[in-house]
C-alpha positions as CSV (number, residue, x, y, z in Angstrom):
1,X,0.0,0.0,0.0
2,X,1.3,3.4,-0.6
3,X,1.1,6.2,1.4
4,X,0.3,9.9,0.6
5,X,3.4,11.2,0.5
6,X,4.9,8.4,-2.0
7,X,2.2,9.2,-4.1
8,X,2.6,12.8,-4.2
9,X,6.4,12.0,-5.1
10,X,4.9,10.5,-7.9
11,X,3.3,13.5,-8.7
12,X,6.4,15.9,-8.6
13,X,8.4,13.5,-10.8
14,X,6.0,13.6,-13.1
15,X,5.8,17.6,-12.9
16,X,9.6,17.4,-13.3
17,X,9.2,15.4,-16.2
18,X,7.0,18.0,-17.7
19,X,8.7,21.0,-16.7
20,X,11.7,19.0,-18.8
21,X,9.9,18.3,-22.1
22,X,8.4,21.8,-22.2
23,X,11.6,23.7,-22.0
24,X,12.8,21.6,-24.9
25,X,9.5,22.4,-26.9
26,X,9.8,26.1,-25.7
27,X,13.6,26.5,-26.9
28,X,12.5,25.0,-30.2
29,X,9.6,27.0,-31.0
30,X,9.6,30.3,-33.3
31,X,8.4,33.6,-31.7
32,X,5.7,33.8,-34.3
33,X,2.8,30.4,-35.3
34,X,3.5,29.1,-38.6
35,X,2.2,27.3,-40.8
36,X,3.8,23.6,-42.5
37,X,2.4,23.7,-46.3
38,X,3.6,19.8,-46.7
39,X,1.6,18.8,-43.8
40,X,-0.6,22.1,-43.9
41,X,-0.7,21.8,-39.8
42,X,-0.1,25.1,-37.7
43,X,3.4,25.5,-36.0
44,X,3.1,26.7,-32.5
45,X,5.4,29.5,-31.3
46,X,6.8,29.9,-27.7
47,X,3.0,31.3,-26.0
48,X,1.7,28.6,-27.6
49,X,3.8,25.8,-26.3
50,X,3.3,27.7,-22.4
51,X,-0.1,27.9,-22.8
52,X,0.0,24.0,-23.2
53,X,2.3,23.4,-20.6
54,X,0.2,25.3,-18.5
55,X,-2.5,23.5,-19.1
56,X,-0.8,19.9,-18.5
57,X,0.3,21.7,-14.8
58,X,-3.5,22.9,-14.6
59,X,-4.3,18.9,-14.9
60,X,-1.8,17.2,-12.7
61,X,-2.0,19.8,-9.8
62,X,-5.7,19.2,-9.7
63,X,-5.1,15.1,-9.7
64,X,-2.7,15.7,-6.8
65,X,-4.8,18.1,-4.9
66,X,-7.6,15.2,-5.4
67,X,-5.3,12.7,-4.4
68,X,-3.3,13.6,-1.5
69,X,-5.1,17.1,-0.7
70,X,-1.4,18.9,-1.2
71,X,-0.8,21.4,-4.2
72,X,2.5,21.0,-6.8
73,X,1.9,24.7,-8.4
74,X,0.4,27.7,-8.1
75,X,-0.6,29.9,-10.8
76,X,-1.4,33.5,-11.2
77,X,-4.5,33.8,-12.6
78,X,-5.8,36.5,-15.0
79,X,-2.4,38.5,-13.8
80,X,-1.2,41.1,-16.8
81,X,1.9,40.9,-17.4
82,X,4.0,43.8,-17.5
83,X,7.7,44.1,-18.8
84,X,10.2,45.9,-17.0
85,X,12.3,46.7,-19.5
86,X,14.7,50.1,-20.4
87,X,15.8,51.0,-23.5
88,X,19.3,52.1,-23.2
89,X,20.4,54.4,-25.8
């Protein structure tokens, strides 16, 4: 029998695992969708890929909250962003 805390392990390697495959997706992904004439299938860019990782987390952190009542993530919800960026000239 496993216990709570083994299977909210579980959970975080898995969350690892996901965290991993979406950085590789992220760094391969164009700033701007395109579009693949052979296969004529859209080519997500980098939101894209995020907002699917997102999602994925969205899943999972609700199975382990169901599970073993304890949360993996936290998200900001419906929080602009706003860059903090200079232009130096």
């Amino acid at each position: 029998m496993t216990t709570i805390e083994e299977v909210y392990q579980e959970f975080v390697t898995e969350m690892k695992s996901i965290i991993k495959e979406y950085r590789a997706k992220h760094r391969a992904a164009p700033m701007k969708r395109g579009w693949n004439r052979t296969f004529g299938t859209s080519i997500p860019n980098k939101n894209d890929v995020l907002r699917e990782r997102d999602a994925d987390l969205k899943q999972l952190n609700s199975d382990c909250e169901l599970l073993t009542k304890k949360t993996l993530v936290t998200f900001a919800e419906d929080q602009e962003y706003v860059s903090n960026v200079n232009v130096v000239e």
